[in-house]
C-alpha positions in Angstrom: 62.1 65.8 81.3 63.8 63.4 78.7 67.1 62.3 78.0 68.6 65.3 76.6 67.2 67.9 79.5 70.7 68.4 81.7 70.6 67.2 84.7 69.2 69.4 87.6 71.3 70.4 90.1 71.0 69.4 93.5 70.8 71.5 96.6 74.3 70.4 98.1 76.2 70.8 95.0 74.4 74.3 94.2 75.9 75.2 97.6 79.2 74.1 96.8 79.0 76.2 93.9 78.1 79.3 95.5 80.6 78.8 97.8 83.2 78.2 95.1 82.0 81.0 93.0 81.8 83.5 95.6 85.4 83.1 96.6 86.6 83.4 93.0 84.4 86.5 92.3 85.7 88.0 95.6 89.5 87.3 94.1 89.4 88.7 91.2 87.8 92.2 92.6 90.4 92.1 95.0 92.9 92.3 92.4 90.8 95.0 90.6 90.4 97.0 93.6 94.2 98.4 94.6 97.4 97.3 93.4 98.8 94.4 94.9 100.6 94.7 98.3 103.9 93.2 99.1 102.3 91.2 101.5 100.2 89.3 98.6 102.7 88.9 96.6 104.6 87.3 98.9 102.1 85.2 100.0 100.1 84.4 96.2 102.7 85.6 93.6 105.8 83.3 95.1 105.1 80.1 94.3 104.6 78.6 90.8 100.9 78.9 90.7 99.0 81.7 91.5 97.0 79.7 94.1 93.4 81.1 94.1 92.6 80.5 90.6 94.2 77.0 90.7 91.0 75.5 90.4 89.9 77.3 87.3 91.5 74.7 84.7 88.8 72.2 85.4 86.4 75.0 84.1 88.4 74.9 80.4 89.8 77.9 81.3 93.5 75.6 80.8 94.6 78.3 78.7 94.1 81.5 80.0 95.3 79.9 83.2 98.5 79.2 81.6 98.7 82.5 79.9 98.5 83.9 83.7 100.6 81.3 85.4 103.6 82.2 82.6 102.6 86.0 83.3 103.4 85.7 86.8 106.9 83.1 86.3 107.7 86.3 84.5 107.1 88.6 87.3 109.2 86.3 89.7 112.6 87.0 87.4 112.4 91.2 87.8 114.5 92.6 90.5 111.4 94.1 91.8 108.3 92.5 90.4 105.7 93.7 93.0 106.5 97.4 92.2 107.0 96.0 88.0 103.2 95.3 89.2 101.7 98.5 90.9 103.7 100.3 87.6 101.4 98.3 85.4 98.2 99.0 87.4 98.8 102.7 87.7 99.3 103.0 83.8 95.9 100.7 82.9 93.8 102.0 85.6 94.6 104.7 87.2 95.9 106.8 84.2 94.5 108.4 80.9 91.8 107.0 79.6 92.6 106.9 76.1 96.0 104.7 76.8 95.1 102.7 79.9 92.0 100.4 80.3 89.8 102.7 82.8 87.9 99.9 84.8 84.6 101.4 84.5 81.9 100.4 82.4 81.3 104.0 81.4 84.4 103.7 80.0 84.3 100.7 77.8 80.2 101.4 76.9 78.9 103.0 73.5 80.7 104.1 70.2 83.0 106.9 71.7 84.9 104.2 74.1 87.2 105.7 76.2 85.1 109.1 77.2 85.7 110.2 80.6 82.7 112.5 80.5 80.4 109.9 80.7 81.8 108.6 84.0 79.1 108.4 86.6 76.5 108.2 83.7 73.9 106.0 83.4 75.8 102.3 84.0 77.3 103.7 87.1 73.1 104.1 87.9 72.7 101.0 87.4 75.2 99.3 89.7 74.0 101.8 92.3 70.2 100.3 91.3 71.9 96.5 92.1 73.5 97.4 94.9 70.0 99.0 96.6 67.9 95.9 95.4 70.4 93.6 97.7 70.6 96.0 100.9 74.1 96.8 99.6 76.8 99.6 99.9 80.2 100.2 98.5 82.6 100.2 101.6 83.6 104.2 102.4 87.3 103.8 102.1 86.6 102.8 98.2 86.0 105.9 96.6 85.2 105.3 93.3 82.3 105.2 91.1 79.8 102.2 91.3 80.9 100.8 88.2 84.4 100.7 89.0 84.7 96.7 87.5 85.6 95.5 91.4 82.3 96.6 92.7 79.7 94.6 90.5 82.6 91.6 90.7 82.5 92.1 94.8 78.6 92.0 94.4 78.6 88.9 92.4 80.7 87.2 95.4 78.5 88.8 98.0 74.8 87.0 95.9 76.6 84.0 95.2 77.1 83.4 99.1 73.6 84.7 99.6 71.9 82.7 96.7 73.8 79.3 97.8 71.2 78.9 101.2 67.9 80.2 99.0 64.9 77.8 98.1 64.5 79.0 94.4 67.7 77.9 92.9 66.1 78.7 89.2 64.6 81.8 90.1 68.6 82.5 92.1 70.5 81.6 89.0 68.0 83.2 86.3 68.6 86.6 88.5 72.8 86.0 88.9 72.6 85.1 84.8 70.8 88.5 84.0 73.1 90.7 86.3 75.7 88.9 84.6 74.7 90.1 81.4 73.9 93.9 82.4 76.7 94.5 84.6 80.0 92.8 83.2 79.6 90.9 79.8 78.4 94.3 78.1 81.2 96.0 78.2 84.0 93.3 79.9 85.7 92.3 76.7 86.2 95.2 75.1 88.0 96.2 78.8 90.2 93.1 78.0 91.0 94.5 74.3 92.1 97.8 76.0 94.0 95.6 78.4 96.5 94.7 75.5 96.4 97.6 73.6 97.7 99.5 76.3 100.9 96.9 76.0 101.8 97.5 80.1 105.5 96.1 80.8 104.0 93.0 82.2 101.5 90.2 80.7 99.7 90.2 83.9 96.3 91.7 83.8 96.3 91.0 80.1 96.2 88.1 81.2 93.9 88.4 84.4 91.4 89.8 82.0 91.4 87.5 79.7 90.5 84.9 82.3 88.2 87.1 84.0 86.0 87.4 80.8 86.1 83.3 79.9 85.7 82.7 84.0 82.3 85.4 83.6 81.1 83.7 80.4 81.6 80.1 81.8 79.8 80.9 84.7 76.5 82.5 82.7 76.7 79.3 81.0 76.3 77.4 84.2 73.9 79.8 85.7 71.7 79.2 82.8 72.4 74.9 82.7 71.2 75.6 86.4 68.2 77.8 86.0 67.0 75.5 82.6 67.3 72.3 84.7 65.8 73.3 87.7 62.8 75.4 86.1 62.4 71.5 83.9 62.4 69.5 87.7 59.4 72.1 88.9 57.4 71.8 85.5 57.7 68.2 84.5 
């Protein structure tokens, strides 16, 4: 190694991250998954932050983190923000896909965006694929197809609590890196584009999607810092 190698990670701290990760993965399929409860609104949506991505602004995610905060200060003035809320989710996911955002790869993949026919096509094969590969199953009561974007998000919490005890932290974060790639960042930003053009009532998950897709990229980044400096330790 030399001076301008980054330095390699150490076991503790790739721990830590795992840890960190996992939780943030698991929040933002949550959010992905069914419309938010009154319960969690109470408990996330009250205060002025919207507590479990606090921690994202010391990523550089500052402004998309805004951009969410201000989404959900906006939410807090309605007369009835949680059900302003499950309107908006019904409309971008549950809906038409031609004027919602379908959260489904299949949906955002290829030239002819949008097409439900290709729903449980080939990227909904792949997930299923993943999910084999790790001894994994989507949980009965979710019934929808594997590529439903709160499944590989769910998987990427569930590896990054697995991967944060394992011995080959290079060989861990080179595999995270190219799921990353396959599963999400081939088709996640275009899902964000439709996540605007849709123009739901509320900013919200314009907004959570916009973070989700700097949040995803940030984290290949430091997957592949982790996988570059720890493959340089081994050989040097």
């Amino acid at each position: 190694m030399n001076a301008a190698d980054p330095m390699p990670l150490g076991r503790d701290e790739w721990q830590l991250a795992g840890a960190q990760r996992s939780r943030l993965y698991g929040w933002f399929s949550v959010l992905y998954a069914l419309e938010v409860s009154e319960q969690m609104f109470e408990t996330y949506f009250a205060s002025a932050r919207f507590a479990p991505f606090a921690g994202l602004g010391e990523l550089g995610l500052e402004v998309e983190l805004e951009r969410l905060e201000a989404a959900t200060a906006a939410l807090r003035g309605l007369d009835l923000p949680r059900l302003e809320l499950a309107a908006d989710f019904a409309q971008l996911f549950l809906l038409d896909a031609r004027t919602g955002a379908l959260p489904y790869a299949s949906a955002h993949c290829g030239d002819d965006v949008g097409d439900t026919a290709r729903l449980y096509g080939d990227t909904e094969a792949l997930m299923r694929n993943f999910l084999a590969e790790h001894a994994l199953a989507i949980d009965p009561g979710f019934r929808e197809p594997a590529d439903h974007l709160a499944v590989p998000l769910a998987f990427m919490a569930d590896v990054a609590a697995r991967d944060a005890s394992c011995t080959d932290i290079a060989a861990a974060a080179r595999a995270q890196a190219g799921f990353l790639n396959a599963a999400l960042l081939a088709w996640l930003p275009r899902f964000a584009e439709r996540c605007v053009q849709a123009r739901p009532q509320s900013d919200f998950y314009p907004a959570l999607a916009a973070l989700l897709v700097r949040f995803v990229k940030a984290d290949l980044s430091f997957l592949e810092d982790v996988a570059g400096s720890a493959q340089a330790t081994i050989v040097a």
